[in-house]
ROKOL-702087 format. One record per residue (C-alpha): x, y, z; residue in one letter. Coordinates in pm, whole numbers, plus 50000, padded with zeros to 5 digits. Layout:
BEGIN
XYZA;...
! end
This chain:
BEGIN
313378616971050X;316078595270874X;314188554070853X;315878523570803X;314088498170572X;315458463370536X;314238428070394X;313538451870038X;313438427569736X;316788432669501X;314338446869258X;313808478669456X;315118512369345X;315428542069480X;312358556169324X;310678528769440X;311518530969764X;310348567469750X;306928558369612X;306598532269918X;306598562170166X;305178595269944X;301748579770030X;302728592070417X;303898621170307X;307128646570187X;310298622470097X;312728647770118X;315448613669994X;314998576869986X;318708557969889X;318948516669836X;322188508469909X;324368494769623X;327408470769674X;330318486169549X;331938452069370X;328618441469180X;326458472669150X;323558452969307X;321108462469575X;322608449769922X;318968447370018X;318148480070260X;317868514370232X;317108546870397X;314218572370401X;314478608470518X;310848620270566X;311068657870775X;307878656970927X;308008632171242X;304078624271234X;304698614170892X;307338593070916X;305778576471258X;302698570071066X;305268554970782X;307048531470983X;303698520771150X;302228509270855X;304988494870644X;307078472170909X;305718440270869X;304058449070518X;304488429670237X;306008444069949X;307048423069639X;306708392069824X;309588408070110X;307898412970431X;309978450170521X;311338459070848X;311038496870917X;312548514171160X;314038546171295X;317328546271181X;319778547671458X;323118573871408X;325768561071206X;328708544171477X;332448558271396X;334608530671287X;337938530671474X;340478536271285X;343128511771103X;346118507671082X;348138516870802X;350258487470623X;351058503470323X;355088498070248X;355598534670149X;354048553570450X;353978530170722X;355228539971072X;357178511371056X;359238516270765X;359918553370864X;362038541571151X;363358509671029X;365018518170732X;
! end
């Protein structure tokens, strides 16, 4: 099962995210997200935990929870939405340029 954790204090890493669930049981992966500009935690992170008792008994007992002073909000993570598509304004491949000049 694949869990969304938000509200984690900028301090977390990934290991530490890990050690918040391997008390539940098997992490198979636990990822804080990074911003790509300053390297810093954006704050949430996700949890892959393969047994679904586990992870239920997880999310149970850590939404709400403080940790660090950050109360968490766990959830089932919900599948990732496809983006549509944008458009291309690039000068050297544009549609546009290829039948205006």
């Amino acid at each position: 099962m694949n869990i969304y954790v938000s509200n984690l204090s900028l301090s977390t890493n990934d290991d530490g995210l890990k050690g918040m669930f391997s008390s539940f049981g098997q992490v198979e992966s636990a990822k804080v997200i990074m911003d790509r500009f300053t390297g810093k935690s954006r704050g949430f992170g996700f949890v892959e935990m393969p047994d679904v008792v586990e992870a239920g008994k997880a999310i149970a007992e850590l939404h709400n929870g403080l940790v660090d002073g950050q109360a968490l909000n766990v959830v089932e993570a919900r599948p990732r939405e496809e983006k549509p598509s944008r458009p291309n304004f690039r000068n050297d491949s544009s549609e546009y340029n290829k039948r205006h000049w």
